[in-house]
C-alpha positions as CSV (number, residue, x, y, z in Angstrom):
1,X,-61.8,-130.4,-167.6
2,X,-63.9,-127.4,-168.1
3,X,-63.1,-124.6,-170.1
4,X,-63.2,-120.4,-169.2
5,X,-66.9,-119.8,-171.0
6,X,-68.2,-122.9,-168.6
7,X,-67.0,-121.3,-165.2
8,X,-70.5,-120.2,-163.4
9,X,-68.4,-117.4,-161.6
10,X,-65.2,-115.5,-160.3
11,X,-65.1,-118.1,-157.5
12,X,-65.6,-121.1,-158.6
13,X,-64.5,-124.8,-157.9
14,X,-63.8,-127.4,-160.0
15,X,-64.0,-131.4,-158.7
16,X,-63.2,-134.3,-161.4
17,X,-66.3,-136.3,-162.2
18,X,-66.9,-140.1,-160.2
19,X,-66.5,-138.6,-156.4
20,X,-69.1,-140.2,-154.2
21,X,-71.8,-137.7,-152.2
22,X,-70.1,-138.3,-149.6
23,X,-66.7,-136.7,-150.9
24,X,-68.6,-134.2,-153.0
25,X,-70.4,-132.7,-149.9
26,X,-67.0,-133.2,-148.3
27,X,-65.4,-130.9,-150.9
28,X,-68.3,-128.7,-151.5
29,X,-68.1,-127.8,-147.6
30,X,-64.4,-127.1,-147.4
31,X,-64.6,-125.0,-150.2
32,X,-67.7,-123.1,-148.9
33,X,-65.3,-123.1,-145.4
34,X,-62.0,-121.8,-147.3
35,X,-64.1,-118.6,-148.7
36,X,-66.4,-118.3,-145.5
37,X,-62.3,-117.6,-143.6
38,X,-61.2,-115.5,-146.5
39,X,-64.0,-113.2,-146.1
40,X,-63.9,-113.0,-142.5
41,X,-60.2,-112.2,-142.4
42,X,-60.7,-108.6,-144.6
43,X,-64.5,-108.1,-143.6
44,X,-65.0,-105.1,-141.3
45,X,-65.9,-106.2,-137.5
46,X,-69.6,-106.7,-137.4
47,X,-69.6,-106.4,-141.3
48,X,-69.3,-110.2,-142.8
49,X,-69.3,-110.8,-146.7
50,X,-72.2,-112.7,-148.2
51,X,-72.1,-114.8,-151.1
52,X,-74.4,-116.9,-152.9
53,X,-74.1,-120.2,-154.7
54,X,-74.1,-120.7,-158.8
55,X,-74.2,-124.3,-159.9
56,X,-73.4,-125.0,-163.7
57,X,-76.1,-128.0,-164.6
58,X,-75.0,-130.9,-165.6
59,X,-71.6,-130.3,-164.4
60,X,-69.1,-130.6,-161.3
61,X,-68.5,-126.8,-161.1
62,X,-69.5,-124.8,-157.8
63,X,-69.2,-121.6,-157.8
64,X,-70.1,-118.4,-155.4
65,X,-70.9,-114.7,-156.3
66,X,-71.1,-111.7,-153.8
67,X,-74.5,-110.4,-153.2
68,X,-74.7,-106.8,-153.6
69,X,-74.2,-105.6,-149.8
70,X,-70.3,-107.3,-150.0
71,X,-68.0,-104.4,-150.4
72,X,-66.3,-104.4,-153.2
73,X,-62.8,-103.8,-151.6
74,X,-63.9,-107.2,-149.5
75,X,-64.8,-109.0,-152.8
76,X,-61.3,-108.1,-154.5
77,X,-58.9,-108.8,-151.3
78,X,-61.2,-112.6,-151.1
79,X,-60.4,-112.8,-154.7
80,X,-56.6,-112.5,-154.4
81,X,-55.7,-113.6,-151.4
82,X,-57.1,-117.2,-152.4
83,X,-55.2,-117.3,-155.8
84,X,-52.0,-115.9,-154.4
85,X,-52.8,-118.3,-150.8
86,X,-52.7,-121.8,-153.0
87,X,-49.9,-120.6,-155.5
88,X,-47.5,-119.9,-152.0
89,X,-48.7,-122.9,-150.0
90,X,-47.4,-124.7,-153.5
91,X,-44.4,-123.4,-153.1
92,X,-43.7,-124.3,-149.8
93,X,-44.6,-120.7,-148.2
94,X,-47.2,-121.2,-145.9
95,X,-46.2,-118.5,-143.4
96,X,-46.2,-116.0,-146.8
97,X,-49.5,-117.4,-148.1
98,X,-51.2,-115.1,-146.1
99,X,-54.3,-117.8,-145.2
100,X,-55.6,-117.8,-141.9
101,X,-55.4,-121.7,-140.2
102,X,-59.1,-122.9,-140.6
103,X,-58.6,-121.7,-144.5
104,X,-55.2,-123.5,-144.6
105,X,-57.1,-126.8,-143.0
106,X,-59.8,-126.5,-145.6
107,X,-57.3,-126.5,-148.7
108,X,-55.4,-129.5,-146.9
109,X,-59.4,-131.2,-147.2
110,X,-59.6,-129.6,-150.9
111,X,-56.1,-130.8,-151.6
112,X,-56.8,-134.7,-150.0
113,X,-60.0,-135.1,-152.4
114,X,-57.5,-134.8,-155.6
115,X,-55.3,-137.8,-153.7
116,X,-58.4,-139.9,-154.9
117,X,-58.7,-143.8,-154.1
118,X,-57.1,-146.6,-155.4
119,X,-54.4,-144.5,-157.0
120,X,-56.6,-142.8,-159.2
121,X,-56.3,-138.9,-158.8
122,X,-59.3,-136.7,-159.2
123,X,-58.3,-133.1,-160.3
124,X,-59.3,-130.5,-158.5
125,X,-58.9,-126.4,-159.4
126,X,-59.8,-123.7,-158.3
127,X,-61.1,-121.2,-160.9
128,X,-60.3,-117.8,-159.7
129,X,-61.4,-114.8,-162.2
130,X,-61.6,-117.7,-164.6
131,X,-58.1,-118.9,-164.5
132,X,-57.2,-122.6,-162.8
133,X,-55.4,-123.0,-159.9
134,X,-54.8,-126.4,-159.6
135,X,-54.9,-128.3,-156.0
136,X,-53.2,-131.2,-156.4
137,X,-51.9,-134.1,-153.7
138,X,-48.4,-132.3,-153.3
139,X,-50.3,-129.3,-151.7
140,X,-52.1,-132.1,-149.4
141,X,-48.6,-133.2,-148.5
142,X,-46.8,-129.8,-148.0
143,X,-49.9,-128.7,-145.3
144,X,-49.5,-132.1,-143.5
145,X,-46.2,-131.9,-142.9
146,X,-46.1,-128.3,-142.3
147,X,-49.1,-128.6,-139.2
148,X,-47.4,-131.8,-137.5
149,X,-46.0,-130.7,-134.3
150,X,-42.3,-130.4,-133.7
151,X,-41.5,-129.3,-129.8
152,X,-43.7,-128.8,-126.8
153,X,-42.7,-126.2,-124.5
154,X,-44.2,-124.1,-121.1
155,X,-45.3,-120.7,-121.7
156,X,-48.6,-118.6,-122.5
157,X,-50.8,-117.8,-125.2
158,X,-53.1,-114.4,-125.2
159,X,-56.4,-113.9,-126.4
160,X,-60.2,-113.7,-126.5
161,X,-61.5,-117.4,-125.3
162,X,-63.8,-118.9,-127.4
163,X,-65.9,-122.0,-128.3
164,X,-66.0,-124.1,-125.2
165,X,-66.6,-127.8,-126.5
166,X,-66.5,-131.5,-125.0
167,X,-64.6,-134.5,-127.6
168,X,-66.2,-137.6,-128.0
169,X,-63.3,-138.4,-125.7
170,X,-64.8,-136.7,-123.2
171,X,-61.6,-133.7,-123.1
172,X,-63.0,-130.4,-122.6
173,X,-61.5,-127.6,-124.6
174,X,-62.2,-124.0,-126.0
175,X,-60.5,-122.0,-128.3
176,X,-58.5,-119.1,-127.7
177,X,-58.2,-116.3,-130.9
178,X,-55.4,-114.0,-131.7
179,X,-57.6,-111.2,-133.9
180,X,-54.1,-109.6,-134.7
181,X,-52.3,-112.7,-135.9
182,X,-55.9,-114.1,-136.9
183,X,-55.4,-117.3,-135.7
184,X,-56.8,-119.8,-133.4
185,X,-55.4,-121.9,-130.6
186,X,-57.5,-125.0,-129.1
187,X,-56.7,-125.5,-125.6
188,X,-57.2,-128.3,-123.5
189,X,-57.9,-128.0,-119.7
190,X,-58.7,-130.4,-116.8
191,X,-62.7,-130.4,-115.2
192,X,-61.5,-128.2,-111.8
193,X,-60.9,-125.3,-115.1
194,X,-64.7,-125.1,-116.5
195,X,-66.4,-123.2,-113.8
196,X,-63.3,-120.5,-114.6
197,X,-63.1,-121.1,-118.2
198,X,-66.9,-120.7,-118.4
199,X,-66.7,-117.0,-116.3
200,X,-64.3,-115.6,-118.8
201,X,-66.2,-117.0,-122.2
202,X,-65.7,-113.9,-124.9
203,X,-62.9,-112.4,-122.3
204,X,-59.3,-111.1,-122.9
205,X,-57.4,-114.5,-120.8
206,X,-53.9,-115.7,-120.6
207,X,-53.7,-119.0,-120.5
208,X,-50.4,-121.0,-119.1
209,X,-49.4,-124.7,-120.3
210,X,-47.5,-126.7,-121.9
211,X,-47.5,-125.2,-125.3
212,X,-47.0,-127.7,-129.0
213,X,-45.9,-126.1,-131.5
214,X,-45.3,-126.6,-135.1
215,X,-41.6,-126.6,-136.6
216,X,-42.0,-122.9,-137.9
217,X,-42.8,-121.9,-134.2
218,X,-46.7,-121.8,-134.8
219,X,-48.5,-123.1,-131.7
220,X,-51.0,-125.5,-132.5
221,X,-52.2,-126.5,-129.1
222,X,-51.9,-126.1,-125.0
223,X,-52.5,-128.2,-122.2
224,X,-54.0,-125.6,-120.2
225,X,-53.4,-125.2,-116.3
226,X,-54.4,-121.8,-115.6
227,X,-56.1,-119.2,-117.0
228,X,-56.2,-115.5,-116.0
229,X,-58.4,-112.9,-117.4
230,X,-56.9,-109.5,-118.9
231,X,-58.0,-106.1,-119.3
232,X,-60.5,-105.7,-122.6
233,X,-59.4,-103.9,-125.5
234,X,-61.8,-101.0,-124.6
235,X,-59.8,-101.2,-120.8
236,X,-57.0,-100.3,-122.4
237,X,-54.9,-97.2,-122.4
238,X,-55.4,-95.2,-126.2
239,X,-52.7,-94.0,-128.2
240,X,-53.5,-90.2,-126.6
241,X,-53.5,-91.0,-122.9
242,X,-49.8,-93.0,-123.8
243,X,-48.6,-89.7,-125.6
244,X,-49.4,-88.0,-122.2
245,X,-48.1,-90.0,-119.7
246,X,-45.0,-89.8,-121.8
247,X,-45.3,-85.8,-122.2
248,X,-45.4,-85.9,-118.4
């Protein structure tokens, strides 16, 4: 295991020796994919952090440094938040971890590599500020059972529709995103939807369907069978025209 002096940078992971490329690109992506959803969640709109990779040679450590256009209130929030994100999700406090889904997903991925093969564990931490923060299989386990779904019910889901794909299956879906919850919903819907769902790509929608949820009351998913545009955010009424109609 390395040592403090050895760690390339504040953000930096650590992956035990005899993965494969396959799993090594595997890990080097989700880790790449857990800062990329950090940075995006306290980044101004418009304004993403950039970072840049440092490789220790000769050894398994990745890192990544800020470039100098990151803000630095950006850089510290990235830096805590994914400390404080594993230590909860360790605990058993997803909800309080305070990690978007995609960066939850990519610590499940992180968290799978340590499983290893054959029994054999391969350690994993995550060297924040140059302290470890281990990932182990226990964190693997606590996210999988945490994301299985638990009850399906009818209802809606609000938000800006996004990312309008086909499966290998041939299902269509897109996803729908909650910017004040920061999360993501993917939503399934029938051929007679796409010339609609295509018409209101990057709109306000509500979308009605049978809803999955998770057992904390997360929704993870949504057969769709309408969808129904909303007013923008810019459509809106401002906190000054609501004062007046109330004045009134």
């Amino acid at each position: 295991m390395a040592t403090a002096d050895q760690i390339p940078s504040e953000l930096t992971l650590e992956i035990g020796a005899h993965l494969s490329p396959e799993r090594f690109m595997t890990a080097a992506r989700a880790f790449f994919g857990y800062i990329q959803e950090l940075s995006a969640s306290f980044a101004p709109e418009g304004e993403p952090a950039r970072w840049v990779v440092r490789v220790r040679e000769g050894s398994t450590l990745l890192g990544v440094d800020p470039t100098p256009v990151t803000p630095i209130e950006v850089v510290n929030a990235v830096y805590a938040r994914a400390e404080k994100g594993i230590r909860r999700i360790a605990e058993g406090e997803i909800e309080d971890s305070g990690l978007p889904e995609a960066a939850v997903k990519h610590l499940r991925t992180l968290a799978e590599i340590s499983e290893g093969t054959r029994g054999h564990m391969v350690p994993v931490r995550l060297w924040v500020r140059k302290k470890p923060v281990e990932l182990d299989p226990r964190i693997a386990s606590i996210i999988r059972e945490d994301f299985r779904a638990d009850y399906n019910d009818y209802g809606t889901i609000e938000g800006r529709l996004e990312t309008i794909t086909e499966g290998s299956s041939g299902s269509l879906q897109f996803q729908i995103r909650d910017a004040m919850l920061r999360q993501k919903v993917r939503c399934f819907f029938p051929e007679n939807l796409l010339a609609e769902v295509f018409d209101k790509f990057r709109k306000r929608v509500e979308v009605s369907g049978v809803i999955h949820y998770r057992k904390n009351g997360m929704p993870i998913s949504i057969e769709a069978v309408s969808v129904t545009s909303l007013p923008d955010d810019s459509e809106l009424p401002t906190a000054g025209d609501v004062r007046g109609i109330l004045r009134n």
